[in-house]
C-alpha positions in Angstrom: 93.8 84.4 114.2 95.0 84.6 110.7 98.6 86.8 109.9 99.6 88.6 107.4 102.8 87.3 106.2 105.1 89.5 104.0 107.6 87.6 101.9 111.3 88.9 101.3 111.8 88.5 97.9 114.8 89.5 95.2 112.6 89.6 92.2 108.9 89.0 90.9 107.4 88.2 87.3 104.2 88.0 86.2 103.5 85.4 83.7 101.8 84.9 80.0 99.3 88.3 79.9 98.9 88.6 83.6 99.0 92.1 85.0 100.3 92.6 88.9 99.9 96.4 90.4 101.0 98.1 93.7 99.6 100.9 95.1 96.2 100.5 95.0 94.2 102.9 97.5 91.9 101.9 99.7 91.9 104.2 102.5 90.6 107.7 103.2 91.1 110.1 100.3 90.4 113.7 99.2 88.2 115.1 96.4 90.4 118.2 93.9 88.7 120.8 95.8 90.4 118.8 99.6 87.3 117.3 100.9 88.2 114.3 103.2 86.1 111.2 102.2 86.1 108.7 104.9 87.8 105.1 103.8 84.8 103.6 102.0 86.4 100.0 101.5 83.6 97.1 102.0 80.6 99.2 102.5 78.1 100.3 99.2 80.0 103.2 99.0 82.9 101.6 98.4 81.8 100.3 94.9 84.0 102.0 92.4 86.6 101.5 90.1 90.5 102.2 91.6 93.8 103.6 90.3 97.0 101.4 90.9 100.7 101.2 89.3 101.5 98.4 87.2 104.7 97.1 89.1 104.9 93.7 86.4 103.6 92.5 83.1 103.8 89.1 81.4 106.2 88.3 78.3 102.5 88.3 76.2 101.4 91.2 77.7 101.0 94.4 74.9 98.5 96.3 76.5 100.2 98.5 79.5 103.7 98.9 80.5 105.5 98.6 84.2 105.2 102.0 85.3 101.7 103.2 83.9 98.9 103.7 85.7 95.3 101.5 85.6 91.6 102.2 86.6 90.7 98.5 86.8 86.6 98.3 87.6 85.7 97.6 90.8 86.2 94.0 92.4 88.5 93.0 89.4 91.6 92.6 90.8 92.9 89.8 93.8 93.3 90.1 97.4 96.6 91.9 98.1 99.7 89.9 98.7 102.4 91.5 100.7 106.3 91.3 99.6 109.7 93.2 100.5 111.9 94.3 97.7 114.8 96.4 98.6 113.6 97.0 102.2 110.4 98.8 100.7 107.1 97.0 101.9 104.9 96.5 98.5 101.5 95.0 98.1 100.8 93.1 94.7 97.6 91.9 93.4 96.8 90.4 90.2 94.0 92.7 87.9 91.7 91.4 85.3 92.9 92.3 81.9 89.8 92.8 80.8 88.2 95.0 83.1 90.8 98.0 82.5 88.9 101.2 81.9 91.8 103.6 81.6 95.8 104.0 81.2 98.2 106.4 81.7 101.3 107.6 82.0 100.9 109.7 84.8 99.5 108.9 88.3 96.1 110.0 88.9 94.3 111.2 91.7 91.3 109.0 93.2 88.5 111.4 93.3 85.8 109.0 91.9 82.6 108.6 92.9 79.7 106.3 93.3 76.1 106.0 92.3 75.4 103.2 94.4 72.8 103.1 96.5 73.2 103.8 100.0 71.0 101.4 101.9 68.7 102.5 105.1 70.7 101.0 107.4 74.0 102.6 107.1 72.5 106.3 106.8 73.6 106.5 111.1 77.3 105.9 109.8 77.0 108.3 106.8 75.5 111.1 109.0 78.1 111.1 111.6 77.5 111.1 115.2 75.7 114.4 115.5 73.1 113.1 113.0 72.8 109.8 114.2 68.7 110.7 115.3 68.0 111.8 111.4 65.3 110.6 110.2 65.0 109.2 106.8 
């Protein structure tokens, strides 16, 4: 079984253009008007674009600045990488500079949606329990 190290560390940089972000959501969230969506992370559903802080730039970097906030396309960024800074756990991964769709100053909520398809299959798990003898 594989573990999930976290790595004490005094300091990070990111180097040349690279972009590394913290904070990215992948849990349960809720819509502006407080409707709970179930975590959605690995399933068809779960194909959407995701909000995360820029936490470190490279010295070539002109684009964003530590601090702002991305909507990096979905997929486009690296598996998470845990680290300890200042007794605060912190989970970095590296984003594709060129799939950025937004910046801003301020953080945003995560209320986007999907159009992907939903396939046959996982309509039990959408339905709920109570549902599960829908038919489609």
């Amino acid at each position: 079984m594989a573990s999930i190290n976290t790595y004490k560390i005094n300091s990070i940089k990111a180097l040349h253009d690279n972009i590394l972000v913290k904070d990215m959501q992948f849990g349960e969230r809720f819509t502006s008007n407080g409707i709970l969506l179930p975590g959605d992370d690995k399933t068809s559903t779960g194909i959407r674009p995701r909000w995360a802080e820029v936490y470190a730039i490279g010295n070539k970097q002109t684009d964003v600045k530590v601090g702002q906030y991305v909507l990096v396309s979905h997929g486009r960024w690296t598996r998470g990488i845990k680290i300890e800074v200042d007794s605060e756990d912190i989970t970095l991964r590296r984003i594709d500079n060129n799939d950025i769709l937004l910046v801003s100053d301020e953080m945003q909520s995560d209320d986007t949606f999907t159009d992907a398809v939903v396939v046959t299959s996982d309509k039990n798990k959408i339905y709920g329990s109570m549902h599960n003898s829908h038919n489609a």
